[in-house]
VEXSE-627120 format. One line per 4 residues: number of its first residue (from 0); their letters; for each residue x, y, z of N, C-alpha, C. Coordinates in pm, whole numbers, plus 50000, padded with zeros to 5 digits. Layout:
N
NUM) A) X,Y,Z,X,Y,Z,X,Y,Z | ...;
//
This chain:
297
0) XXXX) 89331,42159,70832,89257,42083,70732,89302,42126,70592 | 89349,42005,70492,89342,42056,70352,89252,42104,70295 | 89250,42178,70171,89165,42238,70084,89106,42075,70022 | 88965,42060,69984,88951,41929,69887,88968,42000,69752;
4) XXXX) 88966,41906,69651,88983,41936,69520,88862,41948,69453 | 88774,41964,69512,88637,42035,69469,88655,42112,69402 | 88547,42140,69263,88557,42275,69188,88449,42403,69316 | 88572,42450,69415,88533,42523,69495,88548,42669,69452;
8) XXXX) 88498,42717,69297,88525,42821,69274,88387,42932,69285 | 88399,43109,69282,88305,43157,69316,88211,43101,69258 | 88192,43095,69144,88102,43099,69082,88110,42930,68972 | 88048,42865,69059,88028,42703,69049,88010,42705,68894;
12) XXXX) 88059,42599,68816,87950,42556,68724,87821,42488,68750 | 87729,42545,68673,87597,42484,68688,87543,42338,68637 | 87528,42261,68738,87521,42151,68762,87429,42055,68625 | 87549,41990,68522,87446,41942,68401,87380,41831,68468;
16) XXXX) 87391,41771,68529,87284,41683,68610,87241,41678,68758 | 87152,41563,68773,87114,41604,68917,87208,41458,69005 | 87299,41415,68964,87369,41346,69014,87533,41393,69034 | 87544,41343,69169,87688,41395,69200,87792,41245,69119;
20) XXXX) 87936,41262,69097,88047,41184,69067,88075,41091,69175 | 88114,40978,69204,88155,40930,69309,88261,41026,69381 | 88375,41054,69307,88445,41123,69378,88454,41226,69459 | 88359,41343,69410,88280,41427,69457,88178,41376,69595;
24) XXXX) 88133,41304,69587,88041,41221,69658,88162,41176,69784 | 88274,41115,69721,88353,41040,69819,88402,41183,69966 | 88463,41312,69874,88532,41410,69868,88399,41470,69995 | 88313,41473,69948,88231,41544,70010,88186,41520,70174;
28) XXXX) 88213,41392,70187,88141,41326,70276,88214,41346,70375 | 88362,41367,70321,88490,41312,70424,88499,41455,70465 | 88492,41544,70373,88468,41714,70460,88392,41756,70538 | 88284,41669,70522,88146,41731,70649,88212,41664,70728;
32) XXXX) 88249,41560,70777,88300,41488,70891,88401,41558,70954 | 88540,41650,70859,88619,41716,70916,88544,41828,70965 | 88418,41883,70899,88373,42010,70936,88294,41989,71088 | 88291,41857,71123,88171,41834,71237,88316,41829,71306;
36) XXXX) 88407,41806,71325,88510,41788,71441,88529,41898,71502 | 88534,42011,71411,88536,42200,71419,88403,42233,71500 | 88306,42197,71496,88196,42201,71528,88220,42175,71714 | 88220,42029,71716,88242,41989,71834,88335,42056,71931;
40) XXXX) 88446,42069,71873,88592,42154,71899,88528,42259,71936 | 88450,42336,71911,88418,42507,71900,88339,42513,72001 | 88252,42409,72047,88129,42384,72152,88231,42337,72275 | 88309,42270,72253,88390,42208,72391,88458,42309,72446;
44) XXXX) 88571,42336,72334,88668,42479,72346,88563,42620,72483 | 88430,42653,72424,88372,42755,72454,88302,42692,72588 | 88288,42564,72601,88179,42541,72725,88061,42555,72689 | 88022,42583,72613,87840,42609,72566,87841,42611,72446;
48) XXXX) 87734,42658,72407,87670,42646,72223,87572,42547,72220 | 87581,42515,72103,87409,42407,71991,87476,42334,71930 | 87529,42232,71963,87605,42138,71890,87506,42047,71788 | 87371,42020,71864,87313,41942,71787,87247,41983,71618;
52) XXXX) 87163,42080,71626,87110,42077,71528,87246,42173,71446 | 87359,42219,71477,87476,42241,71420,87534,42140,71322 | 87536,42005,71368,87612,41876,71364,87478,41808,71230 | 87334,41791,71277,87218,41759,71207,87221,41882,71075;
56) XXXX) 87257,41947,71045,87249,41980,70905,87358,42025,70823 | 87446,41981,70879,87607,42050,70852,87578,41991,70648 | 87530,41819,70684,87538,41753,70523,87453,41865,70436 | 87319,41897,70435,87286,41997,70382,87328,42121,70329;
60) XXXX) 87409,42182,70403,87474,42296,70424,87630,42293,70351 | 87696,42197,70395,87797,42176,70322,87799,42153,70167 | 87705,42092,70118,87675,42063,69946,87607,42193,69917 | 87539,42248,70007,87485,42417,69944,87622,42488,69914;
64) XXXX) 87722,42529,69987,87809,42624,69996,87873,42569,69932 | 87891,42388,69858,88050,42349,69802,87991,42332,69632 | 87874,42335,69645,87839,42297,69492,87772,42362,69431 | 87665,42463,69507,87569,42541,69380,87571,42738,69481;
68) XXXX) 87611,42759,69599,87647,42907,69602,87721,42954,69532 | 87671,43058,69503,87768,43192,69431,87809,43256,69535 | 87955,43239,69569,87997,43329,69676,88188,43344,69657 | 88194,43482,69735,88349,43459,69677,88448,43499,69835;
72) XXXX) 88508,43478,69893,88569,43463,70013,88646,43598,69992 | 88665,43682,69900,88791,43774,69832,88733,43874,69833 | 88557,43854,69809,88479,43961,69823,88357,43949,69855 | 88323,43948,70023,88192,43901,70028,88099,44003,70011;
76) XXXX) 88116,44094,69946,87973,44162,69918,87949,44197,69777 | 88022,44099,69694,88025,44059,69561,87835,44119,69557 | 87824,44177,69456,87671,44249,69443,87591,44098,69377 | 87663,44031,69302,87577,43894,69197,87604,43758,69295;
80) XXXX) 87679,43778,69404,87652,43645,69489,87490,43592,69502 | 87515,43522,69562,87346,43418,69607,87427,43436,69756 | 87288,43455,69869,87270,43511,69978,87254,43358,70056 | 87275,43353,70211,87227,43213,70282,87197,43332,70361;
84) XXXX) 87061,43263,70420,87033,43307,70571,86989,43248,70659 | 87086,43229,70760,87069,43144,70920,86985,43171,70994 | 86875,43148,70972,86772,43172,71096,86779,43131,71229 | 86751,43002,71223,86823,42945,71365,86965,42980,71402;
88) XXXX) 86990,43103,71435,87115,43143,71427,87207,43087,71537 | 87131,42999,71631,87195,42931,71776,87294,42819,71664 | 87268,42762,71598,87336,42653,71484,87463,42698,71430 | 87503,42796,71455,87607,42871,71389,87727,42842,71399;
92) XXXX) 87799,42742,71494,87903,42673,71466,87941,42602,71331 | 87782,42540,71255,87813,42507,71138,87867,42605,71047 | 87763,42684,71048,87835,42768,70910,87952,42854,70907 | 87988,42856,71071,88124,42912,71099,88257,42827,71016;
96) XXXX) 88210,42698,71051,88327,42597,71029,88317,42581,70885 | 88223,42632,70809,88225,42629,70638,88283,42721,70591 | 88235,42849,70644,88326,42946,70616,88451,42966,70645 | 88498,42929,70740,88636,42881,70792,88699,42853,70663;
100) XXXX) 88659,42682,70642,88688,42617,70522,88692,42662,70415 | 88645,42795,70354,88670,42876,70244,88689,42990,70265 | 88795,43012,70402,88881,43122,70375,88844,43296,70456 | 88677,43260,70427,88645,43405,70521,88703,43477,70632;
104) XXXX) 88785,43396,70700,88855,43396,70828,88927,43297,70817 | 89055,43302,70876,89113,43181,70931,89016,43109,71030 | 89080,42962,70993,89054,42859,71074,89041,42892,71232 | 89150,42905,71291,89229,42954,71414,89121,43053,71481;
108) XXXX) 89030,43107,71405,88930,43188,71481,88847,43110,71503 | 88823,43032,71499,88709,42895,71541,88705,42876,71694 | 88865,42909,71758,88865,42883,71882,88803,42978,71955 | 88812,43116,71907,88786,43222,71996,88612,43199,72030;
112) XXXX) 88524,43088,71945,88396,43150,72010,88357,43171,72123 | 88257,43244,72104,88158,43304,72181,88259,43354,72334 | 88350,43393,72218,88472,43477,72353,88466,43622,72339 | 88450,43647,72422,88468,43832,72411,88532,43882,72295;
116) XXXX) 88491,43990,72221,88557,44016,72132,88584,43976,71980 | 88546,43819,71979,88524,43758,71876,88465,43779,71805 | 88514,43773,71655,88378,43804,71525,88273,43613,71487 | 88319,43538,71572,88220,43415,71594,88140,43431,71714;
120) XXXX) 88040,43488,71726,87979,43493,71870,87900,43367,71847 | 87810,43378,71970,87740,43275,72001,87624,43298,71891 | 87596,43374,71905,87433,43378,71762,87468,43503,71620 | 87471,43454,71476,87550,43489,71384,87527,43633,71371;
124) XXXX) 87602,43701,71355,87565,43859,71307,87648,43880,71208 | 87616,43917,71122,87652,44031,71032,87766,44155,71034 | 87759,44223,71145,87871,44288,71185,88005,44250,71214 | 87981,44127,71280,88101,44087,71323,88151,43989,71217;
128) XXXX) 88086,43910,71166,88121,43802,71096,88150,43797,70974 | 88302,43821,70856,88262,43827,70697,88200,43677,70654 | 88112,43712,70556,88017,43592,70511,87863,43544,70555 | 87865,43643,70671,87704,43616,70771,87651,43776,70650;
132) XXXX) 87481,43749,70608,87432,43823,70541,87352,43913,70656 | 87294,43844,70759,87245,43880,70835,87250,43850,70982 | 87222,43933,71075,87223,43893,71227,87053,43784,71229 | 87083,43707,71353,87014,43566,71373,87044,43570,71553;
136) XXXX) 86897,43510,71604,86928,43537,71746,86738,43469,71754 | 86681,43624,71763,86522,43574,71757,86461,43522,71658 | 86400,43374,71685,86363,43245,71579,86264,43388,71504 | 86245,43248,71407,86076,43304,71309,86108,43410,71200;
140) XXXX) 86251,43466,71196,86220,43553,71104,86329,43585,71010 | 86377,43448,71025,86471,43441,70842,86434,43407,70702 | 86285,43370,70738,86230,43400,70570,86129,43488,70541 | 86153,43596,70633,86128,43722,70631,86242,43782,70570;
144) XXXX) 86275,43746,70609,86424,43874,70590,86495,43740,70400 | 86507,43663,70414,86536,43621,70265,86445,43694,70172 | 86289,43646,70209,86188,43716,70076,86247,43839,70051 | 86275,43929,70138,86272,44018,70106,86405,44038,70040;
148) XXXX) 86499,44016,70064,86646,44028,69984,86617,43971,69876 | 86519,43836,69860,86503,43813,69743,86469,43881,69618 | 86359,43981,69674,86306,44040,69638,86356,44175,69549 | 86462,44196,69636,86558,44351,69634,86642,44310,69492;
152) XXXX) 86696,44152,69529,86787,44146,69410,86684,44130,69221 | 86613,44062,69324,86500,44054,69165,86502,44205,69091 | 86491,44327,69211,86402,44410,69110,86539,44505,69112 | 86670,44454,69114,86792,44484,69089,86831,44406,68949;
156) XXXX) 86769,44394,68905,86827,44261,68803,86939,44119,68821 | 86937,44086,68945,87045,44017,68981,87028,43928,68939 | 87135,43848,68900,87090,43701,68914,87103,43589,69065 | 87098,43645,69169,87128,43605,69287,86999,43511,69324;
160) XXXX) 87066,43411,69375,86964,43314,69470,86981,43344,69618 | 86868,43295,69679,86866,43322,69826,86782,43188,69877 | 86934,43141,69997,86850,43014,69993,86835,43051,70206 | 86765,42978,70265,86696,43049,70394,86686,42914,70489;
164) XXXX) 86850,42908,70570,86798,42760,70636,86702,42797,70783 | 86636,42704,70799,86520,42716,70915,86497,42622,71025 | 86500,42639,71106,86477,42490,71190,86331,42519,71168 | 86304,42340,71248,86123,42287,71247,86077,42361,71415;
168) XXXX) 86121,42398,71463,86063,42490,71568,85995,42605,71547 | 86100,42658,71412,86032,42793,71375,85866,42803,71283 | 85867,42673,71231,85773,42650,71169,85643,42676,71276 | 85704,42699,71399,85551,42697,71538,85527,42873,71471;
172) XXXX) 85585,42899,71416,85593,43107,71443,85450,43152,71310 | 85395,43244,71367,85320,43284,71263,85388,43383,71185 | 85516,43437,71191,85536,43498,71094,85630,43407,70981 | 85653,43347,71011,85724,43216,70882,85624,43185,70805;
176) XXXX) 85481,43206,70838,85409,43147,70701,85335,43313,70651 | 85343,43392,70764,85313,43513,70632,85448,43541,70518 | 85527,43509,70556,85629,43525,70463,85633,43414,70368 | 85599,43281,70416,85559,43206,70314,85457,43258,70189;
180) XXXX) 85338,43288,70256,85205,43324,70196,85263,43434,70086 | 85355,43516,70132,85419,43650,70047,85489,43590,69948 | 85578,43502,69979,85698,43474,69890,85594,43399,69733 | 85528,43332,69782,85428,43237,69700,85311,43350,69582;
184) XXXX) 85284,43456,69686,85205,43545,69606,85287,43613,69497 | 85403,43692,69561,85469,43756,69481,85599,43684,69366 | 85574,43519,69351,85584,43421,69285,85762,43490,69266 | 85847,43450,69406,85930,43464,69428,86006,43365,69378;
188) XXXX) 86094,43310,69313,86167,43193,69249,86307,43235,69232 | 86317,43286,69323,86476,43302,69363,86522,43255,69492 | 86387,43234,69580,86404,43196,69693,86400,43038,69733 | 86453,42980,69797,86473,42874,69818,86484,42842,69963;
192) XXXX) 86400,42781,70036,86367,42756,70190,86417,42628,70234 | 86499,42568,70329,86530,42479,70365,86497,42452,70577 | 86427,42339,70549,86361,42337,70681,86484,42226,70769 | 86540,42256,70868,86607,42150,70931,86504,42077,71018;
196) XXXX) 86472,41973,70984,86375,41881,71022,86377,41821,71122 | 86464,41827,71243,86548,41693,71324,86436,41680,71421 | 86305,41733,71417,86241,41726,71541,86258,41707,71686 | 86332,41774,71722,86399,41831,71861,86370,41966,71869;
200) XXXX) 86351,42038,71966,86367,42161,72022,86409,42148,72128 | 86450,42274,72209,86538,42298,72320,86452,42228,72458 | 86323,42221,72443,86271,42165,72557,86196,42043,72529 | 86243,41986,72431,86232,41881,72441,86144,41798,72297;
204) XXXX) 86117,41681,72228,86076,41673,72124,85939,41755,72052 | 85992,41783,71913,85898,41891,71871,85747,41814,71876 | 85700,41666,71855,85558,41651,71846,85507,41691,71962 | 85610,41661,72114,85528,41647,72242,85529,41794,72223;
208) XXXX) 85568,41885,72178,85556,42074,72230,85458,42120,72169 | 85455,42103,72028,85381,42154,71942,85443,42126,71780 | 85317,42008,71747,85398,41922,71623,85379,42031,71461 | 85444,42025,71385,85451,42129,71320,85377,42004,71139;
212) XXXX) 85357,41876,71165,85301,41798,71089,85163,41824,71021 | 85164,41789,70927,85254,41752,70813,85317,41888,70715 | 85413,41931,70763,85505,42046,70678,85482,42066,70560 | 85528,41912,70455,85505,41921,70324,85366,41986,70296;
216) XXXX) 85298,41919,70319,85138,41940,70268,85099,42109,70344 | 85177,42151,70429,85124,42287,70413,85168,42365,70371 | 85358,42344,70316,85435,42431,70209,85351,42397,70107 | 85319,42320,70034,85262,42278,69951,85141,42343,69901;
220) XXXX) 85001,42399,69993,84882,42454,70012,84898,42591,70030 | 85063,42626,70037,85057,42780,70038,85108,42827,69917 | 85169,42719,69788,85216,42716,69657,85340,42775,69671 | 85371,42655,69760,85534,42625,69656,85563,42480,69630;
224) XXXX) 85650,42509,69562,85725,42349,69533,85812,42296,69683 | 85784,42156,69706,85812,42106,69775,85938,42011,69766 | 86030,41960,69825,86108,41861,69824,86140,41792,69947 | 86099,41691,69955,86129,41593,70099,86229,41519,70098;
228) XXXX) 86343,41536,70169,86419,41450,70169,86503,41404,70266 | 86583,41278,70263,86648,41259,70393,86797,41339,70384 | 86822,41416,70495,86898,41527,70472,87047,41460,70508 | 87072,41369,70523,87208,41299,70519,87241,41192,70406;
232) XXXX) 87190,41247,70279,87155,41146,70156,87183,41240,70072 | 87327,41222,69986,87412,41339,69913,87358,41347,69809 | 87319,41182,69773,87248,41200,69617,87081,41278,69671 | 87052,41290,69724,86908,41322,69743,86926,41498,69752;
236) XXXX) 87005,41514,69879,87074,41669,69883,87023,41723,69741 | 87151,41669,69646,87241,41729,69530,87119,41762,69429 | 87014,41616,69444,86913,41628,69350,86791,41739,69387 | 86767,41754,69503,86691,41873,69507,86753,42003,69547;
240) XXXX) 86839,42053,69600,86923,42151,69515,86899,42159,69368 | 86924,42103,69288,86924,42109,69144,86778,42143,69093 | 86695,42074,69146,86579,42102,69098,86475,42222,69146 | 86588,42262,69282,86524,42401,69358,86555,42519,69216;
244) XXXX) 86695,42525,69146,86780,42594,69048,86634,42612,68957 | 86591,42510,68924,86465,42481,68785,86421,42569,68817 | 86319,42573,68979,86116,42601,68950,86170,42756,68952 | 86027,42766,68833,85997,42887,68787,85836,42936,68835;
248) XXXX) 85840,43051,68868,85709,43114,68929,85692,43070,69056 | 85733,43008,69173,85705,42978,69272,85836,42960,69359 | 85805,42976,69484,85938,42956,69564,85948,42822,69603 | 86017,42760,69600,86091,42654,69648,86111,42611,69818;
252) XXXX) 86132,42493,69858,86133,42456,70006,86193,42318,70008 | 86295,42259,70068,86366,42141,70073,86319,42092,70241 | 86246,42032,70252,86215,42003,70392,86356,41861,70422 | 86448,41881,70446,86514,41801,70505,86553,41717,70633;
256) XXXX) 86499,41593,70636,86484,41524,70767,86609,41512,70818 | 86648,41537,70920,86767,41548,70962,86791,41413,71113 | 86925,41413,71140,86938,41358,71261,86985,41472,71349 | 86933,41495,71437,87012,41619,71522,87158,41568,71611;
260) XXXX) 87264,41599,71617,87386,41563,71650,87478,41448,71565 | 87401,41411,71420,87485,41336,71347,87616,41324,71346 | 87656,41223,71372,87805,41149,71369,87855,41122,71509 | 87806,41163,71626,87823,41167,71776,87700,41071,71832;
264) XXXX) 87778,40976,71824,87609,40858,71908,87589,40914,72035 | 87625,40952,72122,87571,41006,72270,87466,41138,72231 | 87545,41174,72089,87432,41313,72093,87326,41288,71993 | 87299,41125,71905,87205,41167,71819,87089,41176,71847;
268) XXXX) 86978,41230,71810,86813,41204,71874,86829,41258,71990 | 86863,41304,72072,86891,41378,72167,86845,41496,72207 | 86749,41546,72283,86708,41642,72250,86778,41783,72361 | 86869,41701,72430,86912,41717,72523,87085,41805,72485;
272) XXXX) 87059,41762,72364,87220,41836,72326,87204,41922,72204 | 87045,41983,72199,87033,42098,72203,87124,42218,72164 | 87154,42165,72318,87252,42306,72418,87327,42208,72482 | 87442,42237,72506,87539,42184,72588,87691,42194,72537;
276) XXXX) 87767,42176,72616,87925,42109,72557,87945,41968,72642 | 88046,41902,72583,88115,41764,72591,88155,41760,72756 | 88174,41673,72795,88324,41674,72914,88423,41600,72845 | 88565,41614,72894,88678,41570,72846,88645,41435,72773;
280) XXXX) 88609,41340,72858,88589,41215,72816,88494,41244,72653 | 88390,41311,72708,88294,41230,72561,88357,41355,72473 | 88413,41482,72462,88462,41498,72346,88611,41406,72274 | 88655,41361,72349,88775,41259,72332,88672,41128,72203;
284) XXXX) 88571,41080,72303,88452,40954,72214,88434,41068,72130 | 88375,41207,72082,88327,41224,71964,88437,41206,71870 | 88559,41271,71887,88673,41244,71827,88705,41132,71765 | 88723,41054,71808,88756,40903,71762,88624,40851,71677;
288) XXXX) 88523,40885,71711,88373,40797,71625,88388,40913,71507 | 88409,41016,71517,88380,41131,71364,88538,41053,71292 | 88656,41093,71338,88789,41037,71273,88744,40885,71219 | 88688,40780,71258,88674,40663,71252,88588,40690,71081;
292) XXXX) 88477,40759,71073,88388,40759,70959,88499,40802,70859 | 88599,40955,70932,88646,40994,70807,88755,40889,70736 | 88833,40791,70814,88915,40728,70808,88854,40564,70713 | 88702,40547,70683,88617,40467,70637,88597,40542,70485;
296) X) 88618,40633,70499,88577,40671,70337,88648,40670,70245;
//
């Protein structure tokens, strides 16, 4: 994959509006699509993984890391970076294939997942991985672990953001809202929460298990700022990102509705691809339907 001509540098300029350029916009779109092929590739290649909610927030994720992180591939423990943390750490093909894309590792290690030995395992760690802040495995407790880094860099003088992606499963956990309740008290505004919304879980849709509704209105009642949006909508992305940058005195939360397996029709809404890999045939169909979008833009 080429480099895009994104201003993909450590340390972004800060965004004078809350609207992206067409080109940027064009640029952007056509990279998540290359980044979902890596995705698929990495799940087929290995026989197993989380393709879906991997694939369902890649758009999110990709405009975090290409337009407003502070991060530098040359030195990831740059002390003034801004932090991501993968909670749903089963999803981790995505942020493998981003980091890929800026260098942390070669590309070429994409294949080895969840192979012996590999610094891509199946659930993200820290040890193995340059660019993972933290290990991810047991749900419920990556905005635990953000507040608190948030926290560390605050009373470091940093200027670091910490943004904390989450699936809507975890939202079932009681410790995601004491850490809410914390982040809100101790009027954390460095932190920034992003909910992957796709309403799926592994056994099946999140209302029939245990519906986690209405999200907004209870981020909301625990004081923070809220943002709802449809999470495959760049201008919508870009604009609350931007406005997460603003709030002052309160932590922030982007509840993003997602499709789980976006760009793969056999896998969208699906609650079923979860977990799984392709057979020959349908990774061949994802191939051609993802190439087809990128080849449309």
């Amino acid at each position: 994959m080429s480099a895009p001509s994104l201003s993909l540098s450590a340390v972004p300029t800060p965004p004078s509006s809350h609207r992206l350029s067409p080109q940027d916009l064009a640029l952007l779109k056509k990279t998540a699509y290359e980044l979902r092929k890596d995705v698929v590739t990495m799940v087929y290649r290995a026989k197993s993984g989380h393709p879906g909610g991997a694939l369902g927030h890649l758009d999110v994720l990709w405009v975090l890391f290409a337009k407003f992180m502070r991060h530098d591939p040359r030195n990831p423990k740059w002390p003034d970076r801004d932090r991501f943390v993968l909670s749903n750490g089963h999803t981790c093909p995505g942020i493998y294939s981003v980091l890929a894309h800026f260098g942390y590792f070669p590309r070429e290690d994409l294949w080895t997942f969840r192979k012996m030995g590999s610094h891509v395992q199946g659930h993200i760690s820290s040890k193995h991985t340059p660019g993972v802040e933290t290990d991810g495995g047991s749900l419920g407790m990556g905005l635990s672990q953000g507040k608190g880094i948030a926290m560390a860099t605050r009373l470091d003088g940093r200027p670091s953001r910490v943004y904390v992606l989450m699936s809507d499963g975890e939202q079932q956990e009681g410790q995601t809202w004491e850490a809410a309740m914390g982040a809100a008290h101790y009027k954390v505004d460095n932190l920034c929460g992003i909910v992957d919304y796709n309403r799926i879980q592994i056994d099946g849709p999140l209302p029939q298990i245990k519906d986690v509704a209405p999200l907004a209105a209870k981020y909301k009642a625990f004081g923070w700022e809220v943002f709802d949006i449809d999470g495959h909508d760049y201008e919508q992305i870009y604009d609350a990102l931007s406005r997460c940058g603003e709030v002052r005195g309160r932590p922030s939360v982007i509840i993003s509705n997602n499709i789980p397996g976006k760009g793969v029709s056999y896998m969208e809404n699906t609650y079923k691809w979860h977990h799984g890999s392709p057979t020959p045939e349908q990774y061949e169909q994802a191939m051609k339907e993802l190439d087809a979008v990128i080849h449309s833009l």
